[in-house]
C-alpha positions in Angstrom: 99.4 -152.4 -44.1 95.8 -154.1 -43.7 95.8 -156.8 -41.1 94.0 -159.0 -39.6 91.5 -157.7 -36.5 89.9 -160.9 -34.7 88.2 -159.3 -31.8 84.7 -160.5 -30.6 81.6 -158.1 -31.4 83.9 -156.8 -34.5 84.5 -160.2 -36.4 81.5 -160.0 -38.5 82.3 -156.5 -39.1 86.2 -156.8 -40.5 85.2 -160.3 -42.4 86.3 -158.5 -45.9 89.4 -157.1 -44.5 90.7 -160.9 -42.7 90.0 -162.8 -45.8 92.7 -161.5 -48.0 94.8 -160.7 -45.2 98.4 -162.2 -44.9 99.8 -161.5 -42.4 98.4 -161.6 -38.5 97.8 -158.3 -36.3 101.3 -156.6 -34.9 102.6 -153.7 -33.2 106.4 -152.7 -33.8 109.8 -152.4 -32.1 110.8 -149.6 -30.1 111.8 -146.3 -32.3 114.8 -145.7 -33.3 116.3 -142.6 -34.8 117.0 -143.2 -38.8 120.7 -143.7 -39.6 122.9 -140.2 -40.2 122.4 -139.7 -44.2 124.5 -141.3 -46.8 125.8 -140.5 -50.4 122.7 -140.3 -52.0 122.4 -142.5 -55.6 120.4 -141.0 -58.3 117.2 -142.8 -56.9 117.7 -140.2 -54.0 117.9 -137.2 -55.8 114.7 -134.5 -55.7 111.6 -136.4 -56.1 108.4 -135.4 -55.0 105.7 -138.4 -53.2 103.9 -138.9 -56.3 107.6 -139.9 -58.3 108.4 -142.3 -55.2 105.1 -144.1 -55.0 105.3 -144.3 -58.4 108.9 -145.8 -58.7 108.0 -148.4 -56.2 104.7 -149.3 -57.9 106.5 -149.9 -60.8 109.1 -152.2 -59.7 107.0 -154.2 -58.0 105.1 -154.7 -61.4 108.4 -155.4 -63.7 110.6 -157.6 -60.4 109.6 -161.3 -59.5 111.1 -162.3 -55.5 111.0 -164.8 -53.3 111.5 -163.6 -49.1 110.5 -163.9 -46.3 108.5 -161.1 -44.7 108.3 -159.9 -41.0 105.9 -157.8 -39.2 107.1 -155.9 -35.7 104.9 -154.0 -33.4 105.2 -151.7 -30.4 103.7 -154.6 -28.4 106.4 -156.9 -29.1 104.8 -159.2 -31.1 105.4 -160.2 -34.0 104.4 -162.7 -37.3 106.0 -163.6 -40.6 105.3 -165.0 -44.2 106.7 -166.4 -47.1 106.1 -164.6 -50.3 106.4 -165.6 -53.9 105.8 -162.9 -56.2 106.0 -163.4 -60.4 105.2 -161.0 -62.9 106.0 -160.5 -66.5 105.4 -156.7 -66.6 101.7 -156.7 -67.1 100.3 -160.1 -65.4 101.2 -160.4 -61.6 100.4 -163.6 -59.1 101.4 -163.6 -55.4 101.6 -166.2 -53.0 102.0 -165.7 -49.2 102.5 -167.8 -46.5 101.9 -167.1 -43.3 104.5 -168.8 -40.8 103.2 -168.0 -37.7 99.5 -167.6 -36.2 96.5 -170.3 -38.2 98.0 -171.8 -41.4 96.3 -170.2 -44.0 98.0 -169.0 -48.0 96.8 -166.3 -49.7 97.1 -166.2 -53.5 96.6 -162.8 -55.5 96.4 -162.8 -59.7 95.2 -159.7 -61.0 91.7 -158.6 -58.9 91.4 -162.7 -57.9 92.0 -163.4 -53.9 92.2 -167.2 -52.9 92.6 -167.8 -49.1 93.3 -171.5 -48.4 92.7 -172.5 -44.7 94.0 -176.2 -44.5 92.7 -177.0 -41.1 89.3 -176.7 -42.6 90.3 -177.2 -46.0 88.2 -174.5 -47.3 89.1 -171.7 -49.7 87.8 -168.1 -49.7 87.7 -166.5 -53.0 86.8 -162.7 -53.8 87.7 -160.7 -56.4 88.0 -156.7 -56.2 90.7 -154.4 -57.6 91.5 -153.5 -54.0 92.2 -156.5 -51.6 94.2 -155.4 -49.1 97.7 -156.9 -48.0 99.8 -155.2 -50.4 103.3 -154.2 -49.8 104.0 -151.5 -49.7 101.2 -149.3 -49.7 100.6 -147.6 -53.2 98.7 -144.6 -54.7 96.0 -145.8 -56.5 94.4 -144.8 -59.8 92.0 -142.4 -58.4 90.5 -139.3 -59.4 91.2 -136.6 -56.4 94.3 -137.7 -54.9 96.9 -135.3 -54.0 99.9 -136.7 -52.1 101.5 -133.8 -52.2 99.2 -132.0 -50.4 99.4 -133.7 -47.4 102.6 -135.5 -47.4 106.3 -134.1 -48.1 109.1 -136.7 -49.1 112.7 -136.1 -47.7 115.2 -138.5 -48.8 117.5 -139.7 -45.8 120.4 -141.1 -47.1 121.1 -145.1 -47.6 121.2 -148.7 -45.5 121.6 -152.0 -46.0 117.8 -154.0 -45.8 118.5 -158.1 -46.2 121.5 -157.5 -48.0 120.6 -155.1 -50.2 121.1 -151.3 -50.8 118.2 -149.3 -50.2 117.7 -145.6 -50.4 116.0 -144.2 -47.5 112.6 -141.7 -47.8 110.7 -140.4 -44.8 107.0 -139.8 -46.0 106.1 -137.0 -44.0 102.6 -136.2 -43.0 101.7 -132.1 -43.1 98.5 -132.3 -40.6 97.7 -134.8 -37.6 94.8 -137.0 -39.7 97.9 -139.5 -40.8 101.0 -141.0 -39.9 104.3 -141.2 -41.5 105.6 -143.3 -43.1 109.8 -144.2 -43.7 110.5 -146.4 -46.4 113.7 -148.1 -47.8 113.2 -148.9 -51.5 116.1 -151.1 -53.2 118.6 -148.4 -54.9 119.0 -150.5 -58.3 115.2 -150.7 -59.1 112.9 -148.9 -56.4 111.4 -151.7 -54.9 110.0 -151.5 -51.4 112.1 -153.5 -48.7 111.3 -152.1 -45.5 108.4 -149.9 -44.0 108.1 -148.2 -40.6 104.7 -146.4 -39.3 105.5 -143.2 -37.4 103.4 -141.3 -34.9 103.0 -137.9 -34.5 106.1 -138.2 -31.2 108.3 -140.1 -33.7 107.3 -143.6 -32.6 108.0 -146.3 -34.9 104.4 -148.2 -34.2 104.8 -150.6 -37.0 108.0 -152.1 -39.1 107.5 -154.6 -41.7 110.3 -155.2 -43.9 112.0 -158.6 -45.7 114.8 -160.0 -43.7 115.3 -162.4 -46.7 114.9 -161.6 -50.4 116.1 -163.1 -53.5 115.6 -161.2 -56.4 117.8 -163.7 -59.0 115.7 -166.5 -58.8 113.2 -167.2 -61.1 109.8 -167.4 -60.0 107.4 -169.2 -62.5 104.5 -167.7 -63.0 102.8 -170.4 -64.4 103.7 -172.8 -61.3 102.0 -170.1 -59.1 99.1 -169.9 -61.1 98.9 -174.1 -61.1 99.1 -174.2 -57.6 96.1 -171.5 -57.0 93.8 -173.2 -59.4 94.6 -176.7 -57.4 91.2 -176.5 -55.8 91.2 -180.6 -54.8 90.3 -181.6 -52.0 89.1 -178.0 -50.2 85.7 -176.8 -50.6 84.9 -173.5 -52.1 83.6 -170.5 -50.2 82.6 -167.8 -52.4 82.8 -164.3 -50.6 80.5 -162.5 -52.9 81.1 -158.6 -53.3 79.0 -156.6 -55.5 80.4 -153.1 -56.6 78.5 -150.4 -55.6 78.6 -146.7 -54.0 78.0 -144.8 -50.3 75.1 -142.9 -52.1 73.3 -145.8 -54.2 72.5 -147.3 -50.6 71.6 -144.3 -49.1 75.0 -143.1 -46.9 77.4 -140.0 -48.0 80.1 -137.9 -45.8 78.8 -134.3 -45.1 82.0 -133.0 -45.2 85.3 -135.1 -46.6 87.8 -135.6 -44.2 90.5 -133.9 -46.0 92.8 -135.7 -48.1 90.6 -139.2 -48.2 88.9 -139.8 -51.2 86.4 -142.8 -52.0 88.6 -145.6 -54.0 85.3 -148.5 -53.5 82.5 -149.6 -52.2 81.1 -153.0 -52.1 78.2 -154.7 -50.8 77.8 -158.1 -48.9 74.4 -160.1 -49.0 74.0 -162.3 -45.6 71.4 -163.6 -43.4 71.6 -160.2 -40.9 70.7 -158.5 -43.5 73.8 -157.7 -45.2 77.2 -155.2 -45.0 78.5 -152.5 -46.8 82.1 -151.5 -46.9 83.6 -148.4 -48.5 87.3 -147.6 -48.5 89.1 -144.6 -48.7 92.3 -143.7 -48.7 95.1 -140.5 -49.0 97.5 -142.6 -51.7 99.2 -144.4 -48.7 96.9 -144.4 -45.8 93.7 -146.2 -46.2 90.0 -146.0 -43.8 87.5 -149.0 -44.4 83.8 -148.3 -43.1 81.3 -151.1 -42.7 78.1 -150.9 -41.9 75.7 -153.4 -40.5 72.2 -154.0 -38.9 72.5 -153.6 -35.4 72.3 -156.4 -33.6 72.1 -156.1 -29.8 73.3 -160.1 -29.1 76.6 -158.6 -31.0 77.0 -155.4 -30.5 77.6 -152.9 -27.6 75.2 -150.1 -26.6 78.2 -147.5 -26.2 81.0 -146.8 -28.7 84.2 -148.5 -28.7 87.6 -147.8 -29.4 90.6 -150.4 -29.9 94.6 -149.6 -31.0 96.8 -152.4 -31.7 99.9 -150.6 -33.7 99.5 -148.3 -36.3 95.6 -150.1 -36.4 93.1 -148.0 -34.9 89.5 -149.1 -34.9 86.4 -147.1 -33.9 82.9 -149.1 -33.2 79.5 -147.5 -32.6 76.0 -146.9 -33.1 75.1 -144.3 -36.0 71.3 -144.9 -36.3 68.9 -146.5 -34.7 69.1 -149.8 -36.8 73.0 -149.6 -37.7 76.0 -150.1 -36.4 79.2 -148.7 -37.8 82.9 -149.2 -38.1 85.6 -147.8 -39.4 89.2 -149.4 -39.6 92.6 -147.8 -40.7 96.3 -147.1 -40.1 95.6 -143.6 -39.1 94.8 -141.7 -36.0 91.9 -142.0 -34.0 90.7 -138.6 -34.5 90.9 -139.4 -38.4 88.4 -142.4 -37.3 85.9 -140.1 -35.4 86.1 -137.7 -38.1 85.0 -140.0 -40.4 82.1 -141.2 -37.6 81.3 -137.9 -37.5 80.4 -136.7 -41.1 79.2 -140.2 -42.1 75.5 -139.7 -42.5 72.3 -141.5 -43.8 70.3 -139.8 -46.5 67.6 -142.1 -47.2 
């Protein structure tokens, strides 16, 4: 899950990643041990991690819901949102409320992100195939993905989530460069309901999961789309991205960090002279890396290092005139592998 990072000398670097973010920072609750295996339903037969991903991808394209959603962390703490999702099997809009932290509502139709902050009453709008704050996590369409390769799905039986029968999988990683994830999908239809993050120890470091859903309901996707396009009143704040690649402005990895392959890249015009951010990603985990001018009023001479759940976030100075981060639900090794190979060419 992509959240939100608001830490001073990084804010200017996570800027993409905190405007389509819905839901706050978080650690999760203490780990528990999964519950003794059940009598699996046909959704729990054999699959492989490709078939799962792909069974919950697709329910979340063909289901419309209303819930609320709830993020635990290891720290304790804890934030929620209401979400409205429609979809008429090939159109999809998404609205999420954040209940807790800064009022803000995020709105998702197709590659369009609108971020309404009413205390300010402005609206942050980007558009890119890739905004972050999807649940759950998904494969995506790209070339050089192998979830097999590095993770290994073993069903674990069946539990209740919000009411609802779910059949429990446990994503397991195969090396130490990404977590694992456990995830209850609903039995009828594959849709995701709950999602732990789990260390290499077997520490749950992260749980989001609904602790309400309706899925009877009708949600209107035309009243979602009214209320995104009500502009009135809030003033417009374009987040330009332009599509590009690591080696169009000059950066490439030496060697790929196994498993992560590049899914985009986009560039960000601003008055310090701009930011680039490429994200990669194994099918579930994902690595964003920005890079900025160096700015010594900003940022530190040495490196820095910060955890907060399943988040790890790596900060330091790769060249001379650049500064460097690199932000994902993955290990900090995976993060300073990354750091390491990441090189300028030109």
């Amino acid at each position: 899950m992509v959240k939100q990072l608001w830490r001073s000398g990084l804010r200017g670097s996570l800027f993409f990643l905190c405007m389509a973010s819905a839901v706050a920072a978080l650690a999760a609750p203490p780990a528990s041990a999964p519950a003794a295996p059940s009598t699996d339903g046909p959704a729990a037969s054999s699959l492989d991690v490709a078939q799962w991903i792909a069974r919950m991808h697709q329910a979340s394209l063909q289901r419309s819901y209303t819930g609320t959603f709830v993020v635990l962390s290891s720290s304790g703490a804890m934030a929620s949102s209401r979400i409205w999702h429609a979809c008429d099997g090939q159109q999809q809009i998404e609205r999420v409320d954040a209940l807790s932290g800064p009022q803000r509502t995020v709105f998702r139709r197709g590659e369009e992100v609108r971020t309404f902050l009413p205390q300010s009453r402005t609206v942050h709008t980007m558009e890119r195939r890739d905004a972050p704050g999807r649940f759950p996590p998904v494969a995506l369409s790209v070339d050089g993905l192998d979830l097999a390769r590095y993770y290994t799905a073993r069903p674990l039986g069946q539990e209740r989530v919000a009411g609802l029968v779910a059949d429990v999988v446990w994503f397991q990683p195969q090396d130490g460069l990404r977590y694992g994830y456990r995830v209850w999908s609903e039995h009828a239809s594959g849709l995701a309901l709950k999602l732990q993050t789990v260390g290499a120890d077997g520490r749950v470091l992260e749980q989001a999961a609904f602790s309400q859903l309706d899925l009877e309901t009708p949600v209107p996707l035309a009243l979602l789309a009214q209320a995104m396009d009500n502009l009135a009143g809030y003033r417009v704040v374009p987040v330009a991205l332009e599509p590009t690649t690591a080696a169009a402005e000059g950066w490439v990895l030496r060697e790929p960090v196994p498993g992560f392959v590049p899914v985009s890249c986009y560039r960000r015009e601003a008055e310090a002279g701009g930011m680039l951010q490429c994200l990669y990603s194994d099918g579930l985990a994902t690595v964003s890396l920005f890079l900025e001018r160096f700015d010594a009023r900003r940022h530190p001479s040495a490196a820095q290092q910060m955890a907060l759940g399943a988040t790890h976030t790596l900060g330091q100075r790769i060249t001379q005139d650049t500064w460097f981060t690199a932000v994902g639900e993955v290990p900090a090794q995976t993060l300073q592998q990354f750091a390491r190979q990441w090189q300028r060419v030109r």
